[in-house]
C-alpha positions in Angstrom: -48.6 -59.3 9.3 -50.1 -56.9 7.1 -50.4 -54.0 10.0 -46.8 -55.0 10.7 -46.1 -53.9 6.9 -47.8 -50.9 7.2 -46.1 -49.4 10.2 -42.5 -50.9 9.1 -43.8 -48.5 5.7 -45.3 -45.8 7.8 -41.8 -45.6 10.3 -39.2 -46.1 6.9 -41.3 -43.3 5.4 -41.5 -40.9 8.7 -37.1 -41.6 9.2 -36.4 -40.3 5.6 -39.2 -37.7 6.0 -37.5 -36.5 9.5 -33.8 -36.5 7.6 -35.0 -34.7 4.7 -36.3 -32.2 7.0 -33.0 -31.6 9.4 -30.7 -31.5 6.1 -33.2 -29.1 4.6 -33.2 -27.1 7.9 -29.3 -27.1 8.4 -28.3 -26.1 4.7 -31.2 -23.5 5.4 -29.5 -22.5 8.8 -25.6 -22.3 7.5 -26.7 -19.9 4.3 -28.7 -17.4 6.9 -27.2 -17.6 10.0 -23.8 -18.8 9.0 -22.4 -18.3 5.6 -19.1 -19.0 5.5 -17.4 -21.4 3.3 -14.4 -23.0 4.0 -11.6 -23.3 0.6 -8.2 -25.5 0.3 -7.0 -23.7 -2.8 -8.7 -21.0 -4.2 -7.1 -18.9 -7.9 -8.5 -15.6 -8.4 -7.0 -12.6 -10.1 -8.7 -10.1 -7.8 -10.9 -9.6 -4.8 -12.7 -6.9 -3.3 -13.5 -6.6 -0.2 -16.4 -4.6 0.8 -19.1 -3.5 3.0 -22.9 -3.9 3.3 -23.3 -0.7 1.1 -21.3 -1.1 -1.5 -18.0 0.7 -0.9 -15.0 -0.8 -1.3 -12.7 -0.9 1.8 -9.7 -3.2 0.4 -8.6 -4.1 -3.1 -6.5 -7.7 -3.2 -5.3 -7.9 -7.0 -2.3 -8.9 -9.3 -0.8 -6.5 -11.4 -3.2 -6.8 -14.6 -6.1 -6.0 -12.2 -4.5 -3.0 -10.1 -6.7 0.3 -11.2 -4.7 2.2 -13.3 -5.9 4.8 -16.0 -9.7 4.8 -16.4 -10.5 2.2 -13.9 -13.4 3.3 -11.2 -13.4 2.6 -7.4 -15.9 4.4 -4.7 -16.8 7.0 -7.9 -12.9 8.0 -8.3 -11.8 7.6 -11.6 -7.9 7.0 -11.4 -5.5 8.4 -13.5 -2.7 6.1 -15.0 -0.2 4.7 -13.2 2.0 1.6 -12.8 0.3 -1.6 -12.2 1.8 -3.7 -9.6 0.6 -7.2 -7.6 -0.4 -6.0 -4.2 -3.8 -4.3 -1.5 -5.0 -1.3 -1.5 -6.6 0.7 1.3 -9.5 2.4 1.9 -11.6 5.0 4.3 -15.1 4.8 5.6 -16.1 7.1 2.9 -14.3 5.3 0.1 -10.6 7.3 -0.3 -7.5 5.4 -0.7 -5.7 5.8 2.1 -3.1 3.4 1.5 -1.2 0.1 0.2 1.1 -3.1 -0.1 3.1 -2.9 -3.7 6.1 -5.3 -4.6 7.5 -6.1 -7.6 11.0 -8.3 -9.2 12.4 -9.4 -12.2 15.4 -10.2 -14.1 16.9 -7.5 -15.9 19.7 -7.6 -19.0 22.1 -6.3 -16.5 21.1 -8.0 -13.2 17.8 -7.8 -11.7 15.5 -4.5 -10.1 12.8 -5.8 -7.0 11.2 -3.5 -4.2 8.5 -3.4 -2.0 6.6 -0.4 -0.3 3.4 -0.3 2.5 2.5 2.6 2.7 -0.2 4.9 4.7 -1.3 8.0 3.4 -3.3 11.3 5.4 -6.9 11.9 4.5 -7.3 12.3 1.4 -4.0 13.0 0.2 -0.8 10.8 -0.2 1.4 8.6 1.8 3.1 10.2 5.1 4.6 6.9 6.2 6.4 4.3 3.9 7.7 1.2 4.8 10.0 0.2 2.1 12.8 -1.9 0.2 15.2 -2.1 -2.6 17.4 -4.3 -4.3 18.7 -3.4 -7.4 21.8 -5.7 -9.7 23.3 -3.9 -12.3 26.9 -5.8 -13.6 28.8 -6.7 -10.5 27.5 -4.1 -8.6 24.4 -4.3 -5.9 22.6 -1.5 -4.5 20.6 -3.0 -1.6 18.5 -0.2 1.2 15.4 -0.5 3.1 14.0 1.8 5.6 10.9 3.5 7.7 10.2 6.4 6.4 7.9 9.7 7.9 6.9 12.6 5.2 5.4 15.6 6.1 2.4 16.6 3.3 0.1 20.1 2.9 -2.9 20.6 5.0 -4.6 21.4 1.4 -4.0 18.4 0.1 -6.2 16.4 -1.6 -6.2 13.7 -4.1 -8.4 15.5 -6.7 -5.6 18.4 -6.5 -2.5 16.2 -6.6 -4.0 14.6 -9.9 -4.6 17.8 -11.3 -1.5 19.5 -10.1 0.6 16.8 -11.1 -1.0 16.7 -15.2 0.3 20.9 -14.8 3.6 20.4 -13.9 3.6 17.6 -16.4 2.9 19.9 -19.4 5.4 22.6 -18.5 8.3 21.6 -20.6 10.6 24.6 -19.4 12.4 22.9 -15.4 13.0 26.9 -14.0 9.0 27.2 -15.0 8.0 23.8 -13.8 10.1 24.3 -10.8 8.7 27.6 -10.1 5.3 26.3 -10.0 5.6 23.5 -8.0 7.1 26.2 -5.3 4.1 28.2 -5.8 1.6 24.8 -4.9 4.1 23.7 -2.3 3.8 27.1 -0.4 0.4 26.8 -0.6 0.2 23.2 0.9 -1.4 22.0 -1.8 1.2 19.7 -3.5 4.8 18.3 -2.5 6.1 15.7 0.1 9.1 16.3 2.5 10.9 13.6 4.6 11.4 14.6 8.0 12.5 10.7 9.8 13.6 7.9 8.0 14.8 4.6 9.9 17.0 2.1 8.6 19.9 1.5 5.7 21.0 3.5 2.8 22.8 2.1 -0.5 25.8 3.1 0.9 25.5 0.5 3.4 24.9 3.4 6.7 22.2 1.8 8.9 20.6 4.6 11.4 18.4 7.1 12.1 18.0 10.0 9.6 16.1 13.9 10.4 15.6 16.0 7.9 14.2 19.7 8.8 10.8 21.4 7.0 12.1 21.7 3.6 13.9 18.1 3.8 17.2 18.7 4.1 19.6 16.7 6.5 20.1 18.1 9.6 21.5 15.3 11.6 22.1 11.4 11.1 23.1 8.6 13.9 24.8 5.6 12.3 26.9 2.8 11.8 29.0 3.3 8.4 30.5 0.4 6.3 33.1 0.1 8.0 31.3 -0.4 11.4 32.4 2.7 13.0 29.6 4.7 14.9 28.8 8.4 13.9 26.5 11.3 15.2 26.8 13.9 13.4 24.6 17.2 12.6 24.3 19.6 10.0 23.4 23.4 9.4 21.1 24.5 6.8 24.1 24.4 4.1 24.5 20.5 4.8 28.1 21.8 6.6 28.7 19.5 9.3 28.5 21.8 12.2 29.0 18.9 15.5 29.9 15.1 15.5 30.9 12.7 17.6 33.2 11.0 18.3 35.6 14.1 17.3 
């Protein structure tokens, strides 16, 4: 009887022994060789998402959060801007190059909402723009939404936009301010011009839109308000110069 103790003791002891050991192992096993964890419901204000070395490659935030004046990402300090809910996008190297914005509220009048994804060119701003708008003033509603593609300086860069843009600020006289900005824009250095843009207009024309090099409109096919189709296209005066149907 007593040997029958002793290995009824000795195989109790070596099963929780063994159990210990394979829990120990797998909780060992999930944190190296597989560390996820799985959430229902999870509250947070922001996230970044990031790589082994430390640079951030996407920004997940609500509006409070969303780098504005004085903030630091990838060693750029931004400048101030408007904070909105949204992502934002960044390169190997650590430039935004991009992002998801939206906003909507009530207003005294009505209400003002929008939405924009856009995608910028290295180092400098966006050249396409998804976007939407929907803005209640009184009785009257201004909706339009559209694909947009921009044409932007080869010298473009986002150190020189900030910079350019605090000039232009400061010059309190438009011909002078105006002037300058010509000056930057020549030198493809500042200044974005639509070329395509794809969808509906406040005015309720849904279509395709071209704009020539220094974004004026050159040509439009649409359907107007009233349903009826139109191609028509324009010389550099905004003249219509051909249309169909006559």
């Amino acid at each position: 009887m007593r040997n029958l103790n002793k290995e009824l003791t000795f195989l109790r002891t070596f099963a929780i022994t063994t159990a210990l050991g394979i829990i120990t192992f797998a909780s060992f096993a999930f944190k190296e060789y597989n560390n996820v964890k799985k959430f229902g419901t999870i509250n947070v204000e922001r996230i970044n998402i990031v790589e082994a070395d430390g640079t951030v490659k996407m920004v997940i935030t609500n509006a409070n959060h969303f780098p504005s004046e004085g903030d630091e990402i990838n060693g750029k300090i931004y400048h101030k801007r408007k904070k909105r809910a949204g992502m934002l996008f960044y390169t190997e190297d650590g430039k935004e190059c991009g992002g998801f914005i939206y906003d909507g509220k009530k207003t005294k009048n009505g209400h003002r909402s929008g939405l924009s994804l856009t995608y910028d060119q290295y180092d400098g701003d966006q050249v396409m723009q998804l976007m939407t708008t929907d803005n209640k003033v009184g009785d009257k509603r201004y909706k339009s939404g559209s694909l947009v593609f921009n044409d932007r300086g080869n010298n473009e860069t986002h150190e020189n936009i900030n910079k350019i843009g605090e000039e232009l600020k400061a010059i309190k006289d438009p011909k002078e301010r105006r002037k300058k900005y010509n000056e930057y824009w020549e030198k493809g250095m500042f200044g974005s011009v639509r070329r395509v843009a794809l969808g509906q207009t406040p005015g309720r024309q849904n279509g395709l839109f071209l704009y020539d090099d220094k974004g004026r409109p050159r040509a439009k096919f649409v359907i107007d308000e009233n349903n009826n189709v139109k191609l028509e296209a324009y010389n550099e005066k905004g003249d219509i110069i051909s249309s169909w149907p006559k």
